[in-house]
N, C-alpha and C positions, 0 to 999 in steps of 0.2 A: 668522553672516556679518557683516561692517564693511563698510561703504557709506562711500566718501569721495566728497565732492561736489568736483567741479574746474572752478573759473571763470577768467575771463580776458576781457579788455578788446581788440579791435582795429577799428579806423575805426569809434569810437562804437555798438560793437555788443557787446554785454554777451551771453559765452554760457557755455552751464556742461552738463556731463555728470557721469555719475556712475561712478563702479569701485567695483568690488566685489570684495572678497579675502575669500575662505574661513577660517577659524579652521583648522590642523592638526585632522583628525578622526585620532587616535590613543585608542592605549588606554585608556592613563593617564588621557586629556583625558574618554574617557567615562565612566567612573569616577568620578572627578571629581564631573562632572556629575549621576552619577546615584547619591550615597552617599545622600543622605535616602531613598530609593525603594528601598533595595536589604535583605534579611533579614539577619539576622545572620550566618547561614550562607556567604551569597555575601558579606557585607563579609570573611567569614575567608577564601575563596576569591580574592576581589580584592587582599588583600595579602599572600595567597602567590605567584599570579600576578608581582605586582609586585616581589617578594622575587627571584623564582627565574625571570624571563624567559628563559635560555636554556633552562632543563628546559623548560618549559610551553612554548618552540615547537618542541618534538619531541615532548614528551611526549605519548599519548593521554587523553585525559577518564577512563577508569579509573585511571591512573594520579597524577590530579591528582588524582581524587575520592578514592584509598585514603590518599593524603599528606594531605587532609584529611578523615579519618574519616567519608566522608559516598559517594555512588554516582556513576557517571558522567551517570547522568540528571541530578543536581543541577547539574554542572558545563555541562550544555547547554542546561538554564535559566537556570543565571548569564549565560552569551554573550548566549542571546534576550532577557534583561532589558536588558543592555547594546546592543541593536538588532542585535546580529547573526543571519544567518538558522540559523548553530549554532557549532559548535564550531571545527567546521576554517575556519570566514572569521576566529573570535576569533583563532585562531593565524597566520594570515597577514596581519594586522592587527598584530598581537606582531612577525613577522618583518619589515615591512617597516622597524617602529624599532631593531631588533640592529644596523645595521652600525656604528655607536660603541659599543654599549653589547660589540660581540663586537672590535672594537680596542681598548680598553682593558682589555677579559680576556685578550686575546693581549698587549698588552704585561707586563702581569701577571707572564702564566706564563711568558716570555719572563725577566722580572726575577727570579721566584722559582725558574726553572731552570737559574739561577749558580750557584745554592748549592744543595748535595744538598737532597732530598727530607726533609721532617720524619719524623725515624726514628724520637720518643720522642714519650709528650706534653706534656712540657716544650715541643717544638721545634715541635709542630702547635700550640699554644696562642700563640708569636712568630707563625707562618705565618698564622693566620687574622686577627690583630690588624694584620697588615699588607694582609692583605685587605680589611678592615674600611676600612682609613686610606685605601687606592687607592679604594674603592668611594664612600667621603663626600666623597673630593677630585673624583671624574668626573662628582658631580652638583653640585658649588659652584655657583650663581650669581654671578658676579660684581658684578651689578646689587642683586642683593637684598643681597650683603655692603657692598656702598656704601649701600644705604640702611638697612640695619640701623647701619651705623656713623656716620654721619647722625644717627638716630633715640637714638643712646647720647650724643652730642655735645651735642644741641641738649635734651636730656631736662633738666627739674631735678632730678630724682630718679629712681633706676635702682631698681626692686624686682626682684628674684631669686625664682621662687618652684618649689621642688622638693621629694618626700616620698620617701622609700622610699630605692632605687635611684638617684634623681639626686640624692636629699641632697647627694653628695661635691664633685659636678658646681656645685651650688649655692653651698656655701662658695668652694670655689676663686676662682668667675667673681665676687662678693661683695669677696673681700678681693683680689682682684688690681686691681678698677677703684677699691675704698678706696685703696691705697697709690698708685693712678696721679692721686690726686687729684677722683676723682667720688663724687658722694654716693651710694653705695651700700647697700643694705640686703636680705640674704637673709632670705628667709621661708621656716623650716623648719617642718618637721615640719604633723598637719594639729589641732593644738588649736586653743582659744580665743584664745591668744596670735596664733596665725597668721589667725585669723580677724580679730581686730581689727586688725592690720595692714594687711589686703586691704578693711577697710569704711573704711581711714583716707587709699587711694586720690585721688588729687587729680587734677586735667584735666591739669597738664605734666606731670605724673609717667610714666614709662615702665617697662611690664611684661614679664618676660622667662622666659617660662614652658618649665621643662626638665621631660622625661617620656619615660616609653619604654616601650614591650609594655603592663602591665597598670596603665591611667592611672589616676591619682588623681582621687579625686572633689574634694576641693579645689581641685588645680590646675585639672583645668576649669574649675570657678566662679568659681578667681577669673578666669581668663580672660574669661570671658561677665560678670562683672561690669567688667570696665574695658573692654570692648568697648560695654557700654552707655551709658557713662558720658563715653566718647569717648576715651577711652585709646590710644593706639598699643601694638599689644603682637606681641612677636616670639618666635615659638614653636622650638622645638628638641629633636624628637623624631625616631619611626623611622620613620614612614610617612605618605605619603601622606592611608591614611586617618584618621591619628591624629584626633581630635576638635579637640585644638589648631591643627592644622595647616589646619583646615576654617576655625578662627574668627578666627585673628591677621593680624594685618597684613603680617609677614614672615615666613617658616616656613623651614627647614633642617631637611633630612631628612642625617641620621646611620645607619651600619650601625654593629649594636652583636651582630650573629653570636658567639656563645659558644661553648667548647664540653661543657660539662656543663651542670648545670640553668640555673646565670646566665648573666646577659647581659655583652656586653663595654663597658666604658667607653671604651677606649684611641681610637676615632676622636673620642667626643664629647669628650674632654679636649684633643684635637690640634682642633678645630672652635673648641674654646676659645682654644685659646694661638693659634689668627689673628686673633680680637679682639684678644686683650691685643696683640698685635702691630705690630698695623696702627694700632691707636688709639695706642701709645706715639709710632708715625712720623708719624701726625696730629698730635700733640700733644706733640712735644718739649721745650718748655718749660715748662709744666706738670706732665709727668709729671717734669723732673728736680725742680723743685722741691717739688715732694711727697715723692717718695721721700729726698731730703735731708732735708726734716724729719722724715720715719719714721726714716731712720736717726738724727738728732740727737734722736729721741726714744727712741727704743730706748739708745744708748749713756747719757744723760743718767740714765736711769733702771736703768744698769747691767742693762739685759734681753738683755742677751747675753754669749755667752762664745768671746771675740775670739781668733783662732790668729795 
């Protein structure tokens, strides 16, 4: 609960009351709240929950509990851990936040029922990568994109730091703010190289930590390391309950929906190219002049082969 205190001046009489506004109790919100406290089990449940909110507010608790290898009892546990008196208030708790998150699935199916139905899987592999890009644009913050763009602005130094699967993610966001003119530096992979990097951390330096599904032990650390150290750090992962997401200072959740064993990049590369985007119309003079000397470096040095 937030208590705002409200005072005011009239014929020399000084008087004040108090309001009080509730915090939204939603799902998500107790979740949140209550990931330290929660088993393993039910954090896999909480971010399938949060993955697949329209199934789970129809769905029955066997059906949630067989999607995640585990019994219906479990999933009536997870709710009473989260304070509900069981299952079915968890789901109607869930329904009463659907009416955006079920307009934006209708406009969706609405836009991807222009164009036939994916008939190969070639065409289902385009279809879900467009789902993916609608689903990370309906949860954008625009408040956190401003102050993440803020926080890349006023940084002296931008570290990048991703293993695995967002390697690619890494490079890219790395050499796209080098050529825009920021002091950029990815940190890959998780050796000693990258270790020393992340101990060489400074107070303006700004950390920018990319991960998804099965996080790196590095990238956490270093995160909890510039978090201690006083670091602004802005995380960019798939869930909610990512670990990143629990510690940074900005967080951006990405659907990254695959469809065989991997995951998809294609909204986290589109999440990217709005940085590079927004920051080039931030900083139009700067980024031309940079990228002029790139190009007069590159020609200069005959590193290209001009059409």
């Amino acid at each position: 609960m937030i208590i705002i205190l409200v005072c005011y001046t009239r014929f020399a009489t000084f008087s004040c009351w108090s309001v009080s506004l509730e915090q939204p109790d939603t799902l998500k919100v107790r979740i949140t709240n209550s990931l330290d406290k929660l088993s393993s089990r039910h954090k896999q449940i909480a971010r399938f929950i949060l993955d697949n909110q329209y199934f789970t507010s129809y769905a029955s608790a066997s059906q949630v509990g067989e999607k995640n290898n585990t019994t219906a009892a479990t999933v009536v546990r997870f709710a009473q851990a989260l304070g509900y008196e069981g299952y079915s208030e968890l789901q109607e708790a869930l329904r009463s936040d659907l009416p955006n998150y079920l307009t934006t699935a209708a406009r969706m199916q609405k836009r991807m029922s222009a164009n036939n139905p994916p008939a190969s899987n070639s065409q289902q592999v385009f279809y879900t990568d467009i789902k993916n890009i609608e689903r990370t644009a309906s949860k954008l913050s625009e408040k956190s994109l401003d102050n993440a763009l803020d926080a890349i602005q006023k940084a002296k130094r931008i570290l990048i730091i991703g293993a695995g699967l967002s390697h690619a993610a890494v490079v890219f966001l790395a050499h796209s703010l080098k050529v825009m003119g920021f002091d950029a530096l990815a940190i890959e992979g998780e050796g000693l190289q990258s270790a020393i990097e992340i101990a060489k951390i400074e107070p303006d330096d700004l950390l920018i930590a990319i991960d998804l599904w099965r996080y790196v032990r590095m990238t956490v650390n270093a995160v909890s390391h510039a978090k201690k150290i006083g670091n602004p750090v802005i995380a960019i992962t798939d869930s909610v309950i990512s670990p990143l997401a629990q510690m940074a200072d900005i967080s951006f959740e990405i659907a990254a929906e695959g469809i065989v064993h991997s995951l998809s990049l294609t909204a986290l590369m589109s999440l990217l190219n709005v940085f590079v985007a927004l920051l080039a119309d931030r900083n139009p003079e700067q980024v031309y002049e940079s990228l002029k000397r790139v190009d007069e470096t590159y020609q200069g040095n005959d590193l290209l082969i001009m059409t």
